[in-house]
C-alpha positions in Angstrom: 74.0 180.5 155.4 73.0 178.0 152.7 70.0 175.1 153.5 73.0 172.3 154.1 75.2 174.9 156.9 71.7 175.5 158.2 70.7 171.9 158.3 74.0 170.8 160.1 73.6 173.4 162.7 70.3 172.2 163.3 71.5 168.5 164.1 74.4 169.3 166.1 72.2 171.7 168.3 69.7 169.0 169.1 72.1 166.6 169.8 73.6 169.9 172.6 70.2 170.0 174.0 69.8 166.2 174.3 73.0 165.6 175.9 72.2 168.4 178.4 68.5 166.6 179.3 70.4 162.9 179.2 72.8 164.9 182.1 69.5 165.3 184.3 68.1 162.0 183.2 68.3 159.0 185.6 69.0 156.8 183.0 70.9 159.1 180.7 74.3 157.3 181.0 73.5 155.0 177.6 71.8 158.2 175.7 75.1 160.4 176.3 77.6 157.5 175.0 75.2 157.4 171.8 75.6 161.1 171.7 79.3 161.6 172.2 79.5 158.5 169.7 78.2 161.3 167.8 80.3 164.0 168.6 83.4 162.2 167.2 81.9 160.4 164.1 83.3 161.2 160.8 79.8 162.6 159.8 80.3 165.0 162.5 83.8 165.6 161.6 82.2 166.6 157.7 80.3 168.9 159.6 81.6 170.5 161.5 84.8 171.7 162.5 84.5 171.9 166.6 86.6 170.2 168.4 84.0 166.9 169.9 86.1 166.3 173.2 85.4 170.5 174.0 82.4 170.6 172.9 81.2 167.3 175.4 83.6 169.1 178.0 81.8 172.4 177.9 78.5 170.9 177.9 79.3 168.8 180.9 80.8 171.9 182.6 77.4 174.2 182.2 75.3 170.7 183.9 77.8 171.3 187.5 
């Protein structure tokens, strides 16, 4: 994995694990619309190819 695959894996994993602690968060409605404004960004889109909508989906589904 080259240093630019490595650094967008990074990213979009700590954006995962911050959308699963804004699930828990009292307050976490505003941090999850940042996140999933994210998720479907062309700078995601550049860096990934996951689909943003299953990815938020499958996150949500692990918090029930």
């Amino acid at each position: 994995m080259n240093p630019y695959e490595a650094l967008a894996n990074a990213i979009i994993l700590q954006a995962a694990k911050d959308y699963r602690a804004s699930l828990i968060k009292k307050n976490g409605a505003a941090e999850r619309r940042q996140i999933r404004k994210f998720f479907r960004s062309r700078l995601f889109a550049n860096i990934s190819d996951a689909n943003p909508d299953y990815l938020i989906e499958r996150l949500e589904a692990k918090h029930v």
